[in-house]
C-alpha angles and dihedrals in degrees: 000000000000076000099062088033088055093047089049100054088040086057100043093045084048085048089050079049097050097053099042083052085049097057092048086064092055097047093046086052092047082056097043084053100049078042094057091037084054095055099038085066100055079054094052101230090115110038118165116154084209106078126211115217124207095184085080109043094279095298114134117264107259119262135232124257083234098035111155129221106237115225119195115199119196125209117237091262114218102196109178104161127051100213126098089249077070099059092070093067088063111097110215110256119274107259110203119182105219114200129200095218142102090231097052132017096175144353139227107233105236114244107250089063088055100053073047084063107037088056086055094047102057088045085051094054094042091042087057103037089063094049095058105034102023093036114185122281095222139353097270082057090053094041091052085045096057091035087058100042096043094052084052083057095044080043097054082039092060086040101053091045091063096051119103123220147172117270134156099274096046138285122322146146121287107268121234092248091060097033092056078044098060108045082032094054082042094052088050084048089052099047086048083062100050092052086061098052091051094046081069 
């Protein structure tokens, strides 16, 4: 009888383990895919310039009061060659910062957040280049190659954050909206390029 008892209590502890263990697996694969979105936005396949937050339960981050629009203008592009020496006669799009406001209706970016995006830039075009014309030999290549490009956009994102500039209700730092705005709307502009390489 103190046998079954025994058994009993052992099962129903492994089945609390289990689900507990169970649980863990679906939060692990709720990061993975906020991971992969994630990802997925550094290689510009998914672009929105209205993020999507999972930190808090799926709802959008908060704007500014003095938020801007980011427009990214891009040069008419002559490509003529279809080799990476190529890729450094494109300049880097004009980014301009639209407000909706009396006081300011846009803003020049400072220069220190432009050397931040020319060196973007220059990686964006390389990153996509390679995709396209020295494609990965296997999937861990391929794996390392996306690892690699979407911690330098996590590393321009944290850049650009901490960059002050000039908005209607005085100066402050680029917001996250606009900041994921800006190398996003770079990366499109890049793989724009690219497609055009590859149309020769």
């Amino acid at each position: 009888m103190k046998t079954k008892r025994h058994f009993r209590l052992k099962c129903k502890k492994q089945l609390g383990e289990n689900s507990i263990l169970k649980n863990l697996i679906l939060f692990k694969f709720f990061v993975l895919v906020a991971a992969v979105m994630f990802v997925a936005q550094c290689s510009g396949s998914v672009y929105k310039t209205e993020i999507k937050s999972f930190a808090n339960g799926g709802g959008e981050i908060p704007s500014l009061p003095d938020e801007a629009k980011i427009e990214i203008i891009d040069p008419d592009y002559e490509v003529k060659e279809k080799n990476v020496e190529a890729l450094e006669s494109f300049p880097i799009p004009q980014v301009k910062l639209v407000f909706d406001s009396k006081n300011i209706s846009s803003a020049e970016l400072p220069e220190d957040v432009k050397i931040i995006l020319n060196a973007h830039w220059k990686q964006a075009l390389q990153y996509f280049y390679d995709q396209e014309f020295n494609k990965p030999k296997s999937a861990q290549e391929s794996s390392e190659r996306m690892k690699i490009w979407s911690n330098y956009c996590i590393k321009t994102d944290r850049k650009l954050k901490e960059s002050p500039i000039a908005a209607p209700n005085g100066q402050r730092k680029i917001s996250q909206k606009e900041s994921m705005a800006i190398w996003g709307g770079l990366n499109r502009s890049a793989i724009n390029v690219i497609a055009k390489l590859k149309s020769l």
